[in-house]
N, C-alpha and C positions, 0 to 999 in steps of 0.2 A: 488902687482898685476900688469901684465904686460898691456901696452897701448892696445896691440890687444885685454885683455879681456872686456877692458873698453869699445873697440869699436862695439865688438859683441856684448855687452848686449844694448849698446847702439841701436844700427840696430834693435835686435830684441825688444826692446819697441816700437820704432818706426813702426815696424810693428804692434806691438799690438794697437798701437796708432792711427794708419791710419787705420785699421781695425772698430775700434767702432767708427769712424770718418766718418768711409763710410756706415758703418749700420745705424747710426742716419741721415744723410745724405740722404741715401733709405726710411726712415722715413719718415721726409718730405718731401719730394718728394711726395709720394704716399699720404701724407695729404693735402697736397694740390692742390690734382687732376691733378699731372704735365704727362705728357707721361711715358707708364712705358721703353721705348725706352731709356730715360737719366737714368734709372737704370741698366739699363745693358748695358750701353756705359760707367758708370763709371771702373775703374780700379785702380790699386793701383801698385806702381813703385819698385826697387829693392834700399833700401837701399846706398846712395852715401855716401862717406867720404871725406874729404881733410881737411888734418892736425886736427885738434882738432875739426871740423866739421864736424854733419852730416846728413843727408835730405833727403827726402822721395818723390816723387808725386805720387800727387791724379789728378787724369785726367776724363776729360770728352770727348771721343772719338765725336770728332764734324760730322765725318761722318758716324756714328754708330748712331746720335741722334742732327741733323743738328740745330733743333728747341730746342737745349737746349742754344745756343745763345742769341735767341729771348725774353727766358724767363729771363735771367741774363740782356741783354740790352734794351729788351722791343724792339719793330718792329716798322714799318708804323708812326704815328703820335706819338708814344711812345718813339721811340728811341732814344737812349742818343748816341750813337755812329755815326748815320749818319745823315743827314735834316731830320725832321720829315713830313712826307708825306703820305700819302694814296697810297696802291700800287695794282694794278692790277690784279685779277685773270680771268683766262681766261682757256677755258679747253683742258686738256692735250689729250682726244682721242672726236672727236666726235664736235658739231655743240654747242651745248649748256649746262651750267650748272644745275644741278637739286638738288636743296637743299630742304631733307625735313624742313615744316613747324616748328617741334619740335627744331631746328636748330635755329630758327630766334627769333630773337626779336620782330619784329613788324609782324608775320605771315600773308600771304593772308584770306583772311574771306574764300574767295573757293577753293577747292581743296587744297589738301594734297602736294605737294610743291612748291615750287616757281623756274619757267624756266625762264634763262636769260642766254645773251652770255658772260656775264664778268659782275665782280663784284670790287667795289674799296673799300679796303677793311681795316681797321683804321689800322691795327695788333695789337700787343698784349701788354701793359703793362709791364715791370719788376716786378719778383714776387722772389724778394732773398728769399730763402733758409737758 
């Protein structure tokens, strides 16, 4: 059998391998209520070779699904990667925030949501997959 055939059956496992690797992966994802954003920012790479080697990526398009970061390293006072901190939100168009009450932990008793100019805000936990 010659090396090239070794190498293309090899690639093609590899595909098939990174394949049900990404569908169990969309899996969980989607069980444990992560953005469906990180499932369609994943992708799967073309086959590499070098010498008797050969290797595949599986990719998370970070600007495709920027918050799949946060969930692999957890955010705010979570963070494994930077000081853990509380970080600020504040809003993108307009004077103030309007988060409905269903949103909140600890709900206003009146009225249906809670108006504030910024909010500081813990982030989110690491939740491996």
């Amino acid at each position: 059998m010659a090396v090239s055939d070794i190498i293309n059956g090899a690639n093609a496992g590899l595909v098939k391998v990174a394949n049900v690797y990404v569908s169990k992966l969309k899996t969980r994802i989607s069980q444990n209520n992560l953005p469906k954003a990180i499932s369609d920012a994943i992708s799967i790479g073309v086959p590499q070779s070098a010498g008797k080697m050969v290797s595949i990526d599986v990719a998370i398009d970070l600007k495709k699904a920027p918050m799949a970061a946060a969930y692999e390293w957890g955010s705010g006072i979570h963070s494994m990667l930077k000081e853990p901190q509380k970080y600020v939100i504040v809003p993108r168009r307009g004077r103030y925030l309007v988060i409905p009450k269903e949103r909140l932990k600890y709900p206003p008793e009146h009225g249906d949501y809670l108006i504030v100019r910024k909010v500081l805000h813990p982030g989110v936990a690491p939740r491996h997959t």
